[in-house]
mmCIF file of the N, C-alpha and C atoms, coordinates in Angstrom:
data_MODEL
# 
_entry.id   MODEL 
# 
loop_
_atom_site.group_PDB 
_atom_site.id 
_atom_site.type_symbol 
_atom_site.label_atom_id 
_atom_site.label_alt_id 
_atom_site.label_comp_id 
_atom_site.label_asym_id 
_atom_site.label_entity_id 
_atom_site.label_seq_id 
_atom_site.pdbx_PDB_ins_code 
_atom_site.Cartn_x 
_atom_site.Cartn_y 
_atom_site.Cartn_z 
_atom_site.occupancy 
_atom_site.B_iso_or_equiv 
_atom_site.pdbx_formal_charge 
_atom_site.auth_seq_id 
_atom_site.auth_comp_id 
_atom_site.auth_asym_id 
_atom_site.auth_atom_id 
_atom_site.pdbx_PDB_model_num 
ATOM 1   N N  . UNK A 1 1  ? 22.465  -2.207  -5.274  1.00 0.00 ? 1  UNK A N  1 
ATOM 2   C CA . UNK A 1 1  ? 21.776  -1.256  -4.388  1.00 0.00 ? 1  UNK A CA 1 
ATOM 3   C C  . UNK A 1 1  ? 20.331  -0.969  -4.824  1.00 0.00 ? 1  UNK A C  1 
ATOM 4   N N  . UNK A 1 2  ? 19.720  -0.840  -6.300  1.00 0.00 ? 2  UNK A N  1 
ATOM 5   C CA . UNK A 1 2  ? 18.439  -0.247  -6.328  1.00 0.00 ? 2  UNK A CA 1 
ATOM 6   C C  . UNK A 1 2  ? 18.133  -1.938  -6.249  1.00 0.00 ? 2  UNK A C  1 
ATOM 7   N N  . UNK A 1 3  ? 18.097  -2.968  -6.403  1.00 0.00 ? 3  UNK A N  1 
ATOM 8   C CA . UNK A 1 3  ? 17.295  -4.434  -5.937  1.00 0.00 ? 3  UNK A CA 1 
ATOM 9   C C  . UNK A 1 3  ? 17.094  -4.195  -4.891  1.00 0.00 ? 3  UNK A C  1 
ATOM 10  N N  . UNK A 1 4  ? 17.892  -3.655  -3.883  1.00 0.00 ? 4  UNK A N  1 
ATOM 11  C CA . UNK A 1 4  ? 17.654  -3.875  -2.379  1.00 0.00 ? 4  UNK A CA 1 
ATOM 12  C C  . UNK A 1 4  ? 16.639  -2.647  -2.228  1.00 0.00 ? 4  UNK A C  1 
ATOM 13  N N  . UNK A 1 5  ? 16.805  -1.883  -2.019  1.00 0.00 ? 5  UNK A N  1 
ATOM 14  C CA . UNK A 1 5  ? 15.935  -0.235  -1.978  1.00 0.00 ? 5  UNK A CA 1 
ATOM 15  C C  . UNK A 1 5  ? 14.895  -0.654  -3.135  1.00 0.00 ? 5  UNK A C  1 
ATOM 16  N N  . UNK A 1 6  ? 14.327  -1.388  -4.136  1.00 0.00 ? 6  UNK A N  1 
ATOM 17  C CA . UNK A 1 6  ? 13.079  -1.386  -4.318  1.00 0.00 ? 6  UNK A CA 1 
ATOM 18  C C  . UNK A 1 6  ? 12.336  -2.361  -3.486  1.00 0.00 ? 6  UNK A C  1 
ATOM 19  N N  . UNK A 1 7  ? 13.428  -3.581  -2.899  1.00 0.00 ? 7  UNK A N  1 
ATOM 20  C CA . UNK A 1 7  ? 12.565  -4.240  -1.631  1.00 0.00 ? 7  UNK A CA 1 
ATOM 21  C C  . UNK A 1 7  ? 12.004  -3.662  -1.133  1.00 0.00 ? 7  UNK A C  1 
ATOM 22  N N  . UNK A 1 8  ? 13.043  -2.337  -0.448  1.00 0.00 ? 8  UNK A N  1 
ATOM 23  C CA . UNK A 1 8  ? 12.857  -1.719  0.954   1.00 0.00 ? 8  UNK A CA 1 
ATOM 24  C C  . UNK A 1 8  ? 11.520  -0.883  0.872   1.00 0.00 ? 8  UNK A C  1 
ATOM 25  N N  . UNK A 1 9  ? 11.304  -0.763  -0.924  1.00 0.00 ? 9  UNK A N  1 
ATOM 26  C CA . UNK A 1 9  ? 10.287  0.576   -0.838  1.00 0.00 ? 9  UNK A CA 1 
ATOM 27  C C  . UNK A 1 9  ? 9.029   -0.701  -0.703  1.00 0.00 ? 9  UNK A C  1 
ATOM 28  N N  . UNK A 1 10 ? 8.979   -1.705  -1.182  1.00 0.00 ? 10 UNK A N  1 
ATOM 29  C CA . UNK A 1 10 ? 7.873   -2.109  -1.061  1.00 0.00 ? 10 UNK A CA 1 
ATOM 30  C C  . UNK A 1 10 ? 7.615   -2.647  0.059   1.00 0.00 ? 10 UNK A C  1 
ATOM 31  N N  . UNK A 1 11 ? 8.656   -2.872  1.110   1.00 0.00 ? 11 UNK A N  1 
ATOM 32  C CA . UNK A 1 11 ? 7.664   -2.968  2.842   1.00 0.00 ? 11 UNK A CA 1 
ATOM 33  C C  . UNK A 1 11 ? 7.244   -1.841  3.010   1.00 0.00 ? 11 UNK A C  1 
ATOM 34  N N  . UNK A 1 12 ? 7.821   -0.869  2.945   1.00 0.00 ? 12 UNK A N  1 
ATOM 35  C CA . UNK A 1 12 ? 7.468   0.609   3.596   1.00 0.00 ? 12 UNK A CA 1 
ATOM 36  C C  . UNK A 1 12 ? 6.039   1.013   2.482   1.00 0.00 ? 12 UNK A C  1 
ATOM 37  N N  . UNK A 1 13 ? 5.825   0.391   1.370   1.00 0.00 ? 13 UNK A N  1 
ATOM 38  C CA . UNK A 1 13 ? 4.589   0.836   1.279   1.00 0.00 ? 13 UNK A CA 1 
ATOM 39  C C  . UNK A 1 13 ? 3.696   0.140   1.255   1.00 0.00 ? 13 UNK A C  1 
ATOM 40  N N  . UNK A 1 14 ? 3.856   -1.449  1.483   1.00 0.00 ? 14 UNK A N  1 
ATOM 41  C CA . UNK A 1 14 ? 3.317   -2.336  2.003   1.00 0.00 ? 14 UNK A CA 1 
ATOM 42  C C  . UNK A 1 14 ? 2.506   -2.103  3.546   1.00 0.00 ? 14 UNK A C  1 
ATOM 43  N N  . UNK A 1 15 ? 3.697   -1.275  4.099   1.00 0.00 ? 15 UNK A N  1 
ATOM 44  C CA . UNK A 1 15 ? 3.255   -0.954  5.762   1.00 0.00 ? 15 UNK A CA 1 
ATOM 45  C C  . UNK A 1 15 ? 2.037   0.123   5.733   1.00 0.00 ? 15 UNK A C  1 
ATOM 46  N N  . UNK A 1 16 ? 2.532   1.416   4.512   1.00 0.00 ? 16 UNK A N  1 
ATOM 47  C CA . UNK A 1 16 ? 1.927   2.626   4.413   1.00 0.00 ? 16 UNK A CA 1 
ATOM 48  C C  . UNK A 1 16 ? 0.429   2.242   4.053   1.00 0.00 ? 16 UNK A C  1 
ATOM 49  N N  . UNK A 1 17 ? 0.181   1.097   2.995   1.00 0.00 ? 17 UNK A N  1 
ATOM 50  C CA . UNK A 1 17 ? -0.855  0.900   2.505   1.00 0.00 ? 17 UNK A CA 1 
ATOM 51  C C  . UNK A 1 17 ? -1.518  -0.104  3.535   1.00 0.00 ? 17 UNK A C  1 
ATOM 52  N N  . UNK A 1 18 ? -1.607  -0.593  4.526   1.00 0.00 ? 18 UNK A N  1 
ATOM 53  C CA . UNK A 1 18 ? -2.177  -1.316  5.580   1.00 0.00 ? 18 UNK A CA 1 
ATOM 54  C C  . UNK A 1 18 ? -2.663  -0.070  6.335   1.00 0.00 ? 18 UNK A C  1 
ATOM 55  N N  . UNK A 1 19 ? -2.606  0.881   6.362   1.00 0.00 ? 19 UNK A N  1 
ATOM 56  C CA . UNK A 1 19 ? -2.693  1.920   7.435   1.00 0.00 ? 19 UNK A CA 1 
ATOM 57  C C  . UNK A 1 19 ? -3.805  2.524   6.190   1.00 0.00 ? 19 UNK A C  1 
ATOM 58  N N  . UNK A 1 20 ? -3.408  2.887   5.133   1.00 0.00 ? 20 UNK A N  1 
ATOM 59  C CA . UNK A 1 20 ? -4.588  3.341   4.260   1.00 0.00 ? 20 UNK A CA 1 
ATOM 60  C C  . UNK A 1 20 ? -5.922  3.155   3.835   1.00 0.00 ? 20 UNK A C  1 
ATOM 61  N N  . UNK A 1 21 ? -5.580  1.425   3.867   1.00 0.00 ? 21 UNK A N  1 
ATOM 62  C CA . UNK A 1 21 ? -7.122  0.652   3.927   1.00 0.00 ? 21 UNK A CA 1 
ATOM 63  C C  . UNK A 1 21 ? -7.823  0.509   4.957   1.00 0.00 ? 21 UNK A C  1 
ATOM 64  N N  . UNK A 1 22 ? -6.974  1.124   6.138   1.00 0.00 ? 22 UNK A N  1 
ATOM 65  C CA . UNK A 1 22 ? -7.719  0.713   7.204   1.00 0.00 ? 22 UNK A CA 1 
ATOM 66  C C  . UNK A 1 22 ? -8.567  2.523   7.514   1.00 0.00 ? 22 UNK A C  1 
ATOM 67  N N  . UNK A 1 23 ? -7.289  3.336   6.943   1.00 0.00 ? 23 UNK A N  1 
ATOM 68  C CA . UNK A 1 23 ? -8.931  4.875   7.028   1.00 0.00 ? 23 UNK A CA 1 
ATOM 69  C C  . UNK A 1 23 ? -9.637  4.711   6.276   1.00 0.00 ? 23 UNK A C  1 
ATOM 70  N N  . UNK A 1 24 ? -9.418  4.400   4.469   1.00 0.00 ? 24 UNK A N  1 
ATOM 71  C CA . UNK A 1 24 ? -10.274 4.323   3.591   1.00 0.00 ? 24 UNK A CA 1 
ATOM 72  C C  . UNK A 1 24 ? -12.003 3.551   3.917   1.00 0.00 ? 24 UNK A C  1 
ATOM 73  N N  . UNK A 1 25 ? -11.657 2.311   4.683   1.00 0.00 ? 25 UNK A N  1 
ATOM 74  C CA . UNK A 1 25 ? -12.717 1.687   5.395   1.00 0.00 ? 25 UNK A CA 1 
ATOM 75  C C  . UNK A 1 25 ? -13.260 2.626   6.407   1.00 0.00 ? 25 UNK A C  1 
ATOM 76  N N  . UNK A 1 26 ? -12.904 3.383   7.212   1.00 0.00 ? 26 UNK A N  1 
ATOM 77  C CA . UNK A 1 26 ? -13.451 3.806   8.032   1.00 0.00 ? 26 UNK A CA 1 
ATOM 78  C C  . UNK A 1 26 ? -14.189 5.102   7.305   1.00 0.00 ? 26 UNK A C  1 
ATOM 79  N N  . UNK A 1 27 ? -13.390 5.686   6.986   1.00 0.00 ? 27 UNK A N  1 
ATOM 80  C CA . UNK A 1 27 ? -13.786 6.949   5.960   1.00 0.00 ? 27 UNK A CA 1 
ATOM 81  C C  . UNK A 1 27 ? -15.326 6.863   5.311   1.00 0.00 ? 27 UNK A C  1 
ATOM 82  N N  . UNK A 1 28 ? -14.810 4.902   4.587   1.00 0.00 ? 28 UNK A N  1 
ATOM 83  C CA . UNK A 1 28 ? -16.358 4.993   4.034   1.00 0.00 ? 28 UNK A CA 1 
ATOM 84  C C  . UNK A 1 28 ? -17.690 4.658   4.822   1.00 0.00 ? 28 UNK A C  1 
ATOM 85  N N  . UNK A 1 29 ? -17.475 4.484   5.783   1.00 0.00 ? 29 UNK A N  1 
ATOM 86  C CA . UNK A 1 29 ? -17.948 3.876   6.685   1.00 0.00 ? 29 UNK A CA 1 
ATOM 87  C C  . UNK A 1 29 ? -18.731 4.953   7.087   1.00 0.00 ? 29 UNK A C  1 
ATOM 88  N N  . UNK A 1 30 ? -17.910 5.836   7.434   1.00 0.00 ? 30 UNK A N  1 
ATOM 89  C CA . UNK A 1 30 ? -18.831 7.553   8.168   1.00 0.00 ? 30 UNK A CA 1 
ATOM 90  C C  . UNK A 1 30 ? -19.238 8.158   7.044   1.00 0.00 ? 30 UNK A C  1 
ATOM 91  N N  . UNK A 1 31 ? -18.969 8.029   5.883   1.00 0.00 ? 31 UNK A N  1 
ATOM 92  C CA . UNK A 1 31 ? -19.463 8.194   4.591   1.00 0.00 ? 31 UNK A CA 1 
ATOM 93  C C  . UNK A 1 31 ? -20.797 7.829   4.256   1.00 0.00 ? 31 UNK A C  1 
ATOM 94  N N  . UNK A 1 32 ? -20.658 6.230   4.495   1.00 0.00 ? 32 UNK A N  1 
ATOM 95  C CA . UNK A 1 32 ? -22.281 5.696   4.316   1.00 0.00 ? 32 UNK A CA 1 
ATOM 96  C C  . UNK A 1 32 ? -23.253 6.209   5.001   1.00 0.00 ? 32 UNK A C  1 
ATOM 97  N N  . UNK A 1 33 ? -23.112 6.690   6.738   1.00 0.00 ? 33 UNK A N  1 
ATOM 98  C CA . UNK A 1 33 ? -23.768 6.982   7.624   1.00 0.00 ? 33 UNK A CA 1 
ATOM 99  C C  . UNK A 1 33 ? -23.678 8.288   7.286   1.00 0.00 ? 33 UNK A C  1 
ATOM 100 N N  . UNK A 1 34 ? -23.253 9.260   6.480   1.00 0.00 ? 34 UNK A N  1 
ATOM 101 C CA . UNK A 1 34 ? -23.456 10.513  6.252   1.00 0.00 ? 34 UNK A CA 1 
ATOM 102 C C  . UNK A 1 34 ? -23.041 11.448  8.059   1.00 0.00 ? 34 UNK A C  1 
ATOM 103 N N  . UNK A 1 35 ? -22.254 10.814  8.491   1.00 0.00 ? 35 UNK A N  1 
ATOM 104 C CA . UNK A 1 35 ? -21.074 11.438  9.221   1.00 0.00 ? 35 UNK A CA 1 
ATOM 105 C C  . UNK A 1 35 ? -19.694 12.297  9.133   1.00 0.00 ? 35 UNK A C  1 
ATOM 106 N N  . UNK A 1 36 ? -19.408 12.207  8.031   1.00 0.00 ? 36 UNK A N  1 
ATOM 107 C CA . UNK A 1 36 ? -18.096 11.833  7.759   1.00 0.00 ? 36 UNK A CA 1 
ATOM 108 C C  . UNK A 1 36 ? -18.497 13.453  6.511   1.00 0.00 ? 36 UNK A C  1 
ATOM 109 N N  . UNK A 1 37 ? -17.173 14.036  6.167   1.00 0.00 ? 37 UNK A N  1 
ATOM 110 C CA . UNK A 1 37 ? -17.316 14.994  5.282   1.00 0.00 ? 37 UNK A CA 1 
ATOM 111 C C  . UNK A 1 37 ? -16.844 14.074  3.613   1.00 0.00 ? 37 UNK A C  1 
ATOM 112 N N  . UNK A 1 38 ? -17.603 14.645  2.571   1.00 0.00 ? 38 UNK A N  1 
ATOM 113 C CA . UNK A 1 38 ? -17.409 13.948  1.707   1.00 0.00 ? 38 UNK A CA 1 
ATOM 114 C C  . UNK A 1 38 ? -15.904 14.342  1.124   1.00 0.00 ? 38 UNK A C  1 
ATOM 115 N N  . UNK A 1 39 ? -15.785 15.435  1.459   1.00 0.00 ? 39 UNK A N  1 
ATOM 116 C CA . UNK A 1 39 ? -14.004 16.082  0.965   1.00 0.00 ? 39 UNK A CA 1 
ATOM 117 C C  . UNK A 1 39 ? -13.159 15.098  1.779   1.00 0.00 ? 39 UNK A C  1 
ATOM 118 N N  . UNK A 1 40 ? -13.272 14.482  2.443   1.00 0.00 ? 40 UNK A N  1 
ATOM 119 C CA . UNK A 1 40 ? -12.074 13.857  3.572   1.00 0.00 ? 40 UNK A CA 1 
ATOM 120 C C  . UNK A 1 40 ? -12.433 12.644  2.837   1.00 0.00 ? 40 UNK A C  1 
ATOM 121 N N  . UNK A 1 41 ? -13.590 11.645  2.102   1.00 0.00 ? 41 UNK A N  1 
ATOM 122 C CA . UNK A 1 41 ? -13.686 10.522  2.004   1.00 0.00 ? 41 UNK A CA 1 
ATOM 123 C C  . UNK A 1 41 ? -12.724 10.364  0.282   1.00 0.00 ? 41 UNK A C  1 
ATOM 124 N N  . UNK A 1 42 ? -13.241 11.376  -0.186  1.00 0.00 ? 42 UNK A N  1 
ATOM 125 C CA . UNK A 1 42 ? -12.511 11.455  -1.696  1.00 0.00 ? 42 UNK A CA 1 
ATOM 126 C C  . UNK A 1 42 ? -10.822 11.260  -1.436  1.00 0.00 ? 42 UNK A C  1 
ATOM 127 N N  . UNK A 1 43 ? -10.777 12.120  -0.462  1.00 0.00 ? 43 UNK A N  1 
ATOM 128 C CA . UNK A 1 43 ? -9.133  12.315  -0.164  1.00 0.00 ? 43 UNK A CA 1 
ATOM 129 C C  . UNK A 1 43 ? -8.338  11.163  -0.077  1.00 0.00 ? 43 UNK A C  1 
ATOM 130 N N  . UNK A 1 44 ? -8.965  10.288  0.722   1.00 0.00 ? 44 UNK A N  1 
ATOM 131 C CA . UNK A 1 44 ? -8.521  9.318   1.871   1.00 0.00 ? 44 UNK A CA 1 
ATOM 132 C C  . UNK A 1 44 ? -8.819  8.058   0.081   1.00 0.00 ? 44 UNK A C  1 
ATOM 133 N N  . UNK A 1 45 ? -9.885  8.026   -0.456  1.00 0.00 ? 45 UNK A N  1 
ATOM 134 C CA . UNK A 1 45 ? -9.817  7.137   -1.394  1.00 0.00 ? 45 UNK A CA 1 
ATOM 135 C C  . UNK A 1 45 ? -9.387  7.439   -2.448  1.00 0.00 ? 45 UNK A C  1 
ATOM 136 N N  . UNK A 1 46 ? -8.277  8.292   -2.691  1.00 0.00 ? 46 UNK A N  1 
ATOM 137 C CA . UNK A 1 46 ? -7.649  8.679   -3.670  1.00 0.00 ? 46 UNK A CA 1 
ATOM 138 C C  . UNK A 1 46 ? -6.325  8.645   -3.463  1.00 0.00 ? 46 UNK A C  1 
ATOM 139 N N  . UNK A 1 47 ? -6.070  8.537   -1.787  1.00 0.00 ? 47 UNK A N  1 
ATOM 140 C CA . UNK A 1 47 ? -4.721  8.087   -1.236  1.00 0.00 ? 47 UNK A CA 1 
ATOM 141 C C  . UNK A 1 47 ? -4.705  7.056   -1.382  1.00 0.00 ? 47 UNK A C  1 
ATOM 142 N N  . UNK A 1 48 ? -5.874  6.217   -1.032  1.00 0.00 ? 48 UNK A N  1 
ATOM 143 C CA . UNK A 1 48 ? -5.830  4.477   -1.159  1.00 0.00 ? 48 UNK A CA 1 
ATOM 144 C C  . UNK A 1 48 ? -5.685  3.697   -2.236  1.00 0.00 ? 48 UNK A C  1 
ATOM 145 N N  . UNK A 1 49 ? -5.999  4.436   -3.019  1.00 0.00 ? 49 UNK A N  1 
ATOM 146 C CA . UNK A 1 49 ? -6.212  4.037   -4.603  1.00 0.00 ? 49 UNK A CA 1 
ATOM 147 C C  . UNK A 1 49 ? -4.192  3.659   -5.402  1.00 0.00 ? 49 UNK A C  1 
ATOM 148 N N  . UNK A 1 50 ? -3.985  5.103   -5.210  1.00 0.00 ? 50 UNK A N  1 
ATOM 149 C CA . UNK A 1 50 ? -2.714  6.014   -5.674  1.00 0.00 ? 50 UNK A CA 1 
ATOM 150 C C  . UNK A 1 50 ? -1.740  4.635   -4.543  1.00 0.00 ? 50 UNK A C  1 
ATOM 151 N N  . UNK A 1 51 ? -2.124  4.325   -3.298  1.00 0.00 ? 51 UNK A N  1 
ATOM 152 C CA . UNK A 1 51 ? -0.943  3.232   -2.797  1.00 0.00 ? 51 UNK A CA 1 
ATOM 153 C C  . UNK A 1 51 ? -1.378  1.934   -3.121  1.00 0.00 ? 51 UNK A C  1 
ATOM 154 N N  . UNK A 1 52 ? -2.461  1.281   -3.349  1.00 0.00 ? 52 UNK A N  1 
ATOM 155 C CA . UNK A 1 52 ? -2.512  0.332   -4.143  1.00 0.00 ? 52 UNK A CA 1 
ATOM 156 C C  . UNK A 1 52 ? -2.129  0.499   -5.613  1.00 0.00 ? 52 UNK A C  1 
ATOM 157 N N  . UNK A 1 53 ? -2.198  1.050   -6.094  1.00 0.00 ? 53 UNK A N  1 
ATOM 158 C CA . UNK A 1 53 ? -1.250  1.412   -7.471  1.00 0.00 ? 53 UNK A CA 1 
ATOM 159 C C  . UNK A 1 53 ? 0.273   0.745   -6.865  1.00 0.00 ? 53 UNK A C  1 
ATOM 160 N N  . UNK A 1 54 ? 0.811   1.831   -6.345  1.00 0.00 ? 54 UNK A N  1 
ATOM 161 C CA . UNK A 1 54 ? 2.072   1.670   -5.817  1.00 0.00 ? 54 UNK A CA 1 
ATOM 162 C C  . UNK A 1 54 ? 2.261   0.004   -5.534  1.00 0.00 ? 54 UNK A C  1 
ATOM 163 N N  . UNK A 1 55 ? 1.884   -0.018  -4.607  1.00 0.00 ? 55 UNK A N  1 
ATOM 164 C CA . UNK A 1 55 ? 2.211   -1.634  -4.027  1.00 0.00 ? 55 UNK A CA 1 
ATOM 165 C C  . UNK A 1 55 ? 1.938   -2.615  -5.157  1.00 0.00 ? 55 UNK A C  1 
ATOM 166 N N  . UNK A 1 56 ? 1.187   -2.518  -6.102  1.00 0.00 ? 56 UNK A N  1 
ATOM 167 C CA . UNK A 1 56 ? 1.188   -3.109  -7.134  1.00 0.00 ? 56 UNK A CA 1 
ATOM 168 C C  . UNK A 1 56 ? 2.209   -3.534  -8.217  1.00 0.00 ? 56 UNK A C  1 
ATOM 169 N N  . UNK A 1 57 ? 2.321   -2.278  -8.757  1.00 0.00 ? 57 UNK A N  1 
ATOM 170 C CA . UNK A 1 57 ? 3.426   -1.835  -8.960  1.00 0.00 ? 57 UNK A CA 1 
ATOM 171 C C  . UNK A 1 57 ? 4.961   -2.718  -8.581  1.00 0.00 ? 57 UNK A C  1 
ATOM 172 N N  . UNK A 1 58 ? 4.794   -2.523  -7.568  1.00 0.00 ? 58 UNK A N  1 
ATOM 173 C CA . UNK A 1 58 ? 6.709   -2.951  -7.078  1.00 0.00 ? 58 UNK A CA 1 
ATOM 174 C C  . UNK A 1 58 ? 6.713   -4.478  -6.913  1.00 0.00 ? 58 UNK A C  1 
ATOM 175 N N  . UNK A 1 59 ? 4.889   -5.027  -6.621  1.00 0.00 ? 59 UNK A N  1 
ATOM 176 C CA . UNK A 1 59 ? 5.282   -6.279  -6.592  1.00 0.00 ? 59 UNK A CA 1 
ATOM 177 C C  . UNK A 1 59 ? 5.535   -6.859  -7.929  1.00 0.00 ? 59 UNK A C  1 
ATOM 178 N N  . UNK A 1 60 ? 4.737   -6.421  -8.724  1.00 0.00 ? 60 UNK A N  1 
ATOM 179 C CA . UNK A 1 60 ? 4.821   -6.551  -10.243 1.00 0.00 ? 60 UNK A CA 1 
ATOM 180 C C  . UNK A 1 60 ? 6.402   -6.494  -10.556 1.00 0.00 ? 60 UNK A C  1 
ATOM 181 N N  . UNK A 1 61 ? 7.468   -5.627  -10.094 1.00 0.00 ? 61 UNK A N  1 
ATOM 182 C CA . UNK A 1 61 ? 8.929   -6.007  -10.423 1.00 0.00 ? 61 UNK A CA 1 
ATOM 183 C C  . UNK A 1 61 ? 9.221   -6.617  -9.839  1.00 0.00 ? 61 UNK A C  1 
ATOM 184 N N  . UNK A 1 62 ? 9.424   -6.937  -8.424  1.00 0.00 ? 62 UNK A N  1 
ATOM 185 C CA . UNK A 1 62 ? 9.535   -7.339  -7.576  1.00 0.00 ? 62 UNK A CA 1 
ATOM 186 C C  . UNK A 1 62 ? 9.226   -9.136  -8.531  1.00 0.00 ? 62 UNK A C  1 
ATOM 187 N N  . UNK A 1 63 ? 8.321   -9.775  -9.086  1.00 0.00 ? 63 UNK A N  1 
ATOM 188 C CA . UNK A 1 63 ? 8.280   -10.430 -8.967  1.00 0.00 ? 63 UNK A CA 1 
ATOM 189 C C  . UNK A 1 63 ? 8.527   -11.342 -10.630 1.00 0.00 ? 63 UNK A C  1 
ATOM 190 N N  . UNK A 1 64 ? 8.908   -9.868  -11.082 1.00 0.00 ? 64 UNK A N  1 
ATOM 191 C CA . UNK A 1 64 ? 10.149  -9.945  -12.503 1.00 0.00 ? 64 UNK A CA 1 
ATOM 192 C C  . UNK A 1 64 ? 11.390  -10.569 -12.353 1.00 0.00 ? 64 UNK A C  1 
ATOM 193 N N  . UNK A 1 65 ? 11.854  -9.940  -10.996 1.00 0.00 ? 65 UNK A N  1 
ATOM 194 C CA . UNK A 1 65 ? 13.009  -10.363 -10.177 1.00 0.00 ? 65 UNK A CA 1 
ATOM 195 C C  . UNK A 1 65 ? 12.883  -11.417 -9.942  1.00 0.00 ? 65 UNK A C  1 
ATOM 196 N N  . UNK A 1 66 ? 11.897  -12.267 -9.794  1.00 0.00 ? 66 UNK A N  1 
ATOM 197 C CA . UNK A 1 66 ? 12.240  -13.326 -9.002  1.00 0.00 ? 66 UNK A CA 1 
ATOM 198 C C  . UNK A 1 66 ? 12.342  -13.409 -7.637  1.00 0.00 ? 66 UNK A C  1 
ATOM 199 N N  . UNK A 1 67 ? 11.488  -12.507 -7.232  1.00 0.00 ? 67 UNK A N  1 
ATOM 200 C CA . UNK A 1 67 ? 11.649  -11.926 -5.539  1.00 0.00 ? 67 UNK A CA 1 
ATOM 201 C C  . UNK A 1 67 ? 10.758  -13.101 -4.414  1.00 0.00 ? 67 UNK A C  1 
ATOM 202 N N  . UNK A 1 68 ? 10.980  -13.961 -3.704  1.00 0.00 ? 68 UNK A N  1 
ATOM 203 C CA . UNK A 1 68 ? 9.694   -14.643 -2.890  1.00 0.00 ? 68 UNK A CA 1 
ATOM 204 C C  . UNK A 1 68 ? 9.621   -13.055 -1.938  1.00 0.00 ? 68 UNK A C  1 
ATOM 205 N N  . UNK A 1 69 ? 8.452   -12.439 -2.590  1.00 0.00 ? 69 UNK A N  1 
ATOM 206 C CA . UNK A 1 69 ? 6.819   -11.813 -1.947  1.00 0.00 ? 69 UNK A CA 1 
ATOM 207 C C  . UNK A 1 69 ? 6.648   -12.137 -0.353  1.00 0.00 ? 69 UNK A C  1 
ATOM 208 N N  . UNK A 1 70 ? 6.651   -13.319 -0.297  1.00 0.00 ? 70 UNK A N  1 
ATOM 209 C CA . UNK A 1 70 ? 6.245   -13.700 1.062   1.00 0.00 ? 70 UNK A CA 1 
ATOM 210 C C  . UNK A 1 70 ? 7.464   -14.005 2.011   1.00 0.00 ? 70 UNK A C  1 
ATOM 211 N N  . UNK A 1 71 ? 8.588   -14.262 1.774   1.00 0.00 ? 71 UNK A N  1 
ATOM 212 C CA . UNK A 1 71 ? 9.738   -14.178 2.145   1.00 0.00 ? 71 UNK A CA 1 
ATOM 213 C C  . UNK A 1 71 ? 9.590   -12.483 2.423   1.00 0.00 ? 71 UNK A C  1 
ATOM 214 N N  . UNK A 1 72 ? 9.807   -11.592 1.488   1.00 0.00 ? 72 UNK A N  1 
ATOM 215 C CA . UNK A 1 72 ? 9.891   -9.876  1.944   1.00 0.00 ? 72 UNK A CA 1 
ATOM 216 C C  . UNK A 1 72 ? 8.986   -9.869  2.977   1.00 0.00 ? 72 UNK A C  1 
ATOM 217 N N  . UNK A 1 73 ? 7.608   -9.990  3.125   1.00 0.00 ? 73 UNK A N  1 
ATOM 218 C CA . UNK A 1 73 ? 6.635   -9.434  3.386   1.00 0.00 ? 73 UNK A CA 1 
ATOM 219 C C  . UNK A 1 73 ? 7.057   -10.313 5.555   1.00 0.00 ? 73 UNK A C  1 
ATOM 220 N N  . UNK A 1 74 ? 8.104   -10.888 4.932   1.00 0.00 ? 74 UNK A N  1 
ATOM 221 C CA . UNK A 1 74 ? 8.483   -11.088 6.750   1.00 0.00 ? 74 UNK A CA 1 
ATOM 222 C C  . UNK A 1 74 ? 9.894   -10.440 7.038   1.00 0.00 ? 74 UNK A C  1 
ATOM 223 N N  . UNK A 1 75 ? 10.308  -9.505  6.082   1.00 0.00 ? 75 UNK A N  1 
ATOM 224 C CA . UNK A 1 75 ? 11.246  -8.868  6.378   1.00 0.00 ? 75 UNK A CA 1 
ATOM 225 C C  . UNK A 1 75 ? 12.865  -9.391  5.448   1.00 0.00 ? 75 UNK A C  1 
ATOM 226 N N  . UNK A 1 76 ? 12.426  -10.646 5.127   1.00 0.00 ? 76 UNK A N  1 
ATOM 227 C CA . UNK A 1 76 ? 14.074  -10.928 4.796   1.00 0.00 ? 76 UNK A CA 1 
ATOM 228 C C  . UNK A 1 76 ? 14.014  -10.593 3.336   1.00 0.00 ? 76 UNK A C  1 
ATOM 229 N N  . UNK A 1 77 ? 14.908  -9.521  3.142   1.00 0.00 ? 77 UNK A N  1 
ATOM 230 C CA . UNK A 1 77 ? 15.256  -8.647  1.817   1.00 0.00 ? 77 UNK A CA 1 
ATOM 231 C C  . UNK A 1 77 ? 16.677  -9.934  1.209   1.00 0.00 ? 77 UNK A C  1 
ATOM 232 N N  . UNK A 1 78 ? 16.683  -9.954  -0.298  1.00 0.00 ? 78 UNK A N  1 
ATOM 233 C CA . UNK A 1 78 ? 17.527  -10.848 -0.789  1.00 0.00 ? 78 UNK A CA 1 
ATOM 234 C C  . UNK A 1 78 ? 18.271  -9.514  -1.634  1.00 0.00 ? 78 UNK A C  1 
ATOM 235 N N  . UNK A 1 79 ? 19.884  -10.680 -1.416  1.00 0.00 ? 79 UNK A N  1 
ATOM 236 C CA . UNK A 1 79 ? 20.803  -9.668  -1.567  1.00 0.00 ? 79 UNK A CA 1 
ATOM 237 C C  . UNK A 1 79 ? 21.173  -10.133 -3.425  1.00 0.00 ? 79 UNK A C  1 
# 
């Protein structure tokens, strides 16, 4: 059970962290243009940071295991 559920955590933060890089970019983006509040850009790149950690992380066991990465990353979890 935890082999399978650390798969599971790393799509779900695989998914979470695709969604992160994509505010973090924007964030900095209105950042550069001095749009954007600098409290929201810290935030947003300290979330991004903290889930690349993460996703790092699990692939790093993930690939202790012996896990094909790219096999997960299309959904098929090994039992």
């Amino acid at each position: 059970p935890d082999f399978i559920k650390l798969q599971e955590e790393n799509i779900t933060a695989k998914s979470n962290f695709s969604f992160l890089e994509k505010e973090f970019l924007r964030q900095k983006e209105l950042s550069e243009q001095n749009a954007g509040t600098g409290k929201t850009f810290q935030k947003t790149e300290s979330e991004y940071n903290s889930g690349k950690a993460k996703l790092n992380s699990l692939e790093s066991q993930l690939k202790i295991l012996s896990v094909n990465l790219t096999e997960l990353s299309k959904g098929n979890i090994s039992s």
